[in-house]
FITINU-612523 format. One line per 3 residues: number of its first residue (from 1); for each residue x negated, z, y of C-alpha. Coordinates in nm, 4 decimals, decimal comma, padded with zeros to 6 digits, always signed. Example, Ala and Ser with C-alpha at 12.3 -4.5 7.8 and 13.67 -1.06 7.14 Angstrom:
2
1> -01,2300:+00,7800:-00,4500 | -01,3670:+00,7140:-00,1060
% end
This chain:
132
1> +00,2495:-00,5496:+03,9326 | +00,1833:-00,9188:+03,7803 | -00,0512:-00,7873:+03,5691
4> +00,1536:-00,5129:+03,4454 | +00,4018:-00,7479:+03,3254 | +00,1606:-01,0052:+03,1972
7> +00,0432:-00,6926:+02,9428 | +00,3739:-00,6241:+02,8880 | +00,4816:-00,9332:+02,7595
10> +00,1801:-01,0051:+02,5651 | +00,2132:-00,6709:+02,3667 | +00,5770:-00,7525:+02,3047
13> +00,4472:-01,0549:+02,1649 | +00,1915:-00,9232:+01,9650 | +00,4212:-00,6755:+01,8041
16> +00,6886:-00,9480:+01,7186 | +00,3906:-01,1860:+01,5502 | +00,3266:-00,8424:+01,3520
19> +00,6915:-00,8118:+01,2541 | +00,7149:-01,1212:+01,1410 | +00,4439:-01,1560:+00,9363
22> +00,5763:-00,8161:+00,7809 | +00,8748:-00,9689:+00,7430 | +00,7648:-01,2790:+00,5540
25> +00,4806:-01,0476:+00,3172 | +00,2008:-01,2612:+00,4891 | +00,0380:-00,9139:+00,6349
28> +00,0711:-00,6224:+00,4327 | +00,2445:-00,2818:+00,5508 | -00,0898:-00,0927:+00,5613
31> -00,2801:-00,3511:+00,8014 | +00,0769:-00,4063:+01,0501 | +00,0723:+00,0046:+01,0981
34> -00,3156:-00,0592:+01,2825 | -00,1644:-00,3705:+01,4715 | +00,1820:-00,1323:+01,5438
37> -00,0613:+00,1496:+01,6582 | -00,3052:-00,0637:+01,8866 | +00,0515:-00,2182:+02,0582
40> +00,1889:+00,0791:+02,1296 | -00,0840:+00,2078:+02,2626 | -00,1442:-00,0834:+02,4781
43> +00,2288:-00,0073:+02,6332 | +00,1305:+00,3283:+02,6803 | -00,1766:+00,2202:+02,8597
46> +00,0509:-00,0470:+03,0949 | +00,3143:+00,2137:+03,1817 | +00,0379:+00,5053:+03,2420
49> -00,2503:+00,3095:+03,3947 | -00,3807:+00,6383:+03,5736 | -00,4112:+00,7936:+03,2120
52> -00,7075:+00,5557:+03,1154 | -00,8448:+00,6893:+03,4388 | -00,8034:+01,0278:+03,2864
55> -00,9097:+00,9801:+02,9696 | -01,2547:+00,7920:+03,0637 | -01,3331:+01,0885:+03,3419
58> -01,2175:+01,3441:+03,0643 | -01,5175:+01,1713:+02,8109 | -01,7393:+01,1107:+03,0981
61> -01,7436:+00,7808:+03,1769 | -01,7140:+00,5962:+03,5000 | -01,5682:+00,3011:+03,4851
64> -01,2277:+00,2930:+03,2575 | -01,2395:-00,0309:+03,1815 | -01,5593:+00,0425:+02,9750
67> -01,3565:+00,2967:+02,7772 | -01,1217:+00,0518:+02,7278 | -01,4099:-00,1876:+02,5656
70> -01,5516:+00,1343:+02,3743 | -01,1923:+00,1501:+02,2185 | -01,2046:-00,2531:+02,1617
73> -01,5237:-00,1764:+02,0004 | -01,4502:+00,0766:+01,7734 | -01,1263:-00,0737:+01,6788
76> -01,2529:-00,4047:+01,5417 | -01,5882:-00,1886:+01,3782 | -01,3134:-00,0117:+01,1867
79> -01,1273:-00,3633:+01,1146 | -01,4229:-00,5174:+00,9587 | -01,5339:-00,1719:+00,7278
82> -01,1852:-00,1707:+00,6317 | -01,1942:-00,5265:+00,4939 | -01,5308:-00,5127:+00,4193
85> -01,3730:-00,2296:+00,1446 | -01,0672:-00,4936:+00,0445 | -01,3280:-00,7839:-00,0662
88> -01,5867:-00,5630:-00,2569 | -01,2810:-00,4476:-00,4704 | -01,1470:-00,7987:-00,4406
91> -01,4741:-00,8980:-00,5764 | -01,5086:-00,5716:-00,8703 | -01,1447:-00,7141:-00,9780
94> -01,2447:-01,0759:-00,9836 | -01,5753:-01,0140:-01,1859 | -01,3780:-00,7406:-01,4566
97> -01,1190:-01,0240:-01,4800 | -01,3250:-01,3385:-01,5758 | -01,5463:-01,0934:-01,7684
100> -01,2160:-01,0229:-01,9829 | -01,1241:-01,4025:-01,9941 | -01,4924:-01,4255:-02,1515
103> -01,4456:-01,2025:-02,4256 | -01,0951:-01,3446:-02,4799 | -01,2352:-01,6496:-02,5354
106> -01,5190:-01,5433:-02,7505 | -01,2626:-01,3860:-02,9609 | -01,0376:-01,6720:-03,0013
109> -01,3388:-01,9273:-03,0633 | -01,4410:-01,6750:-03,3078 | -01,1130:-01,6617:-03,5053
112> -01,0932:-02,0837:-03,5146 | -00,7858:-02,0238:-03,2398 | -00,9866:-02,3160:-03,0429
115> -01,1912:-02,6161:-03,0166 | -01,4172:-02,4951:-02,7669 | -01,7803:-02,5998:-02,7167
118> -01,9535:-02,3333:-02,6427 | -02,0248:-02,4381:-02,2580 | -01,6911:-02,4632:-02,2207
121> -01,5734:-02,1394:-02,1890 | -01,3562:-02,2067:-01,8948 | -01,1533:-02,4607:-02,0439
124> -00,7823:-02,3748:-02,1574 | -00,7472:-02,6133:-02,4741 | -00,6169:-02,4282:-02,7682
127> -00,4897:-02,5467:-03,1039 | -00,0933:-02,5066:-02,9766 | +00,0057:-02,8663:-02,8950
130> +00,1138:-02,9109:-02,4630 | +00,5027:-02,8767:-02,4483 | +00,5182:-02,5620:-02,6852
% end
């Protein structure tokens, strides 16, 4: 019974650490749906502990628990593809964008719109004086 309500409480807890990072845009709506999903489930796993049971005998496995780390498993593989995916476009992006700021800057250099050296192609000076 303890341990029922220790799981309980911490999925409550997890899902309200989800909503609020929701709530204040620091998670976005597509990862708090996973987080949602795995919480719920976790209550439905607390208030039906004998379904575990049924579900590891059902996929032939012994021990439930196990299942239960199989799941864990699985989960976080999925986690780590799906972010794996967010940082190589993350990465396309970043690499289309400074290859754009590159030719901007060629192009401005090239039409006396700067005072650029041409190893500093990062730099922002430009022939507009600051405050304008």
């Amino acid at each position: 019974m303890k341990s029922t309500i220790f799981f309980v409480i911490l999925t409550v807890i997890m899902l309200f650490v989800v909503g609020n990072l929701l709530r204040s845009r620091r998670i976005r709506e597509r990862y708090a749906v996973l987080w949602v999903l795995v919480g719920l489930f976790m209550l439905v796993l607390v208030a039906f502990p004998v379904l575990l049971d049924r579900l590891a005998h059902l996929v032939g496995i012994a021990v439930p628990s196990n299942l239960l780390f199989i799941l864990a498993i699985a989960m976080l593989l999925g986690i780590t593809l799906q972010l794996t995916l967010e940082v190589s476009r993350a990465e396309d992006r970043s690499r289309v964008l400074a290859e754009n700021v590159a030719i901007l800057n060629l192009e401005m250099r090239e039409a006396g719109l700067t005072h650029l050296a041409p190893g500093d192609e990062m730099s922002d000076t430009t022939d507009v004086p600051p405050g304008r």
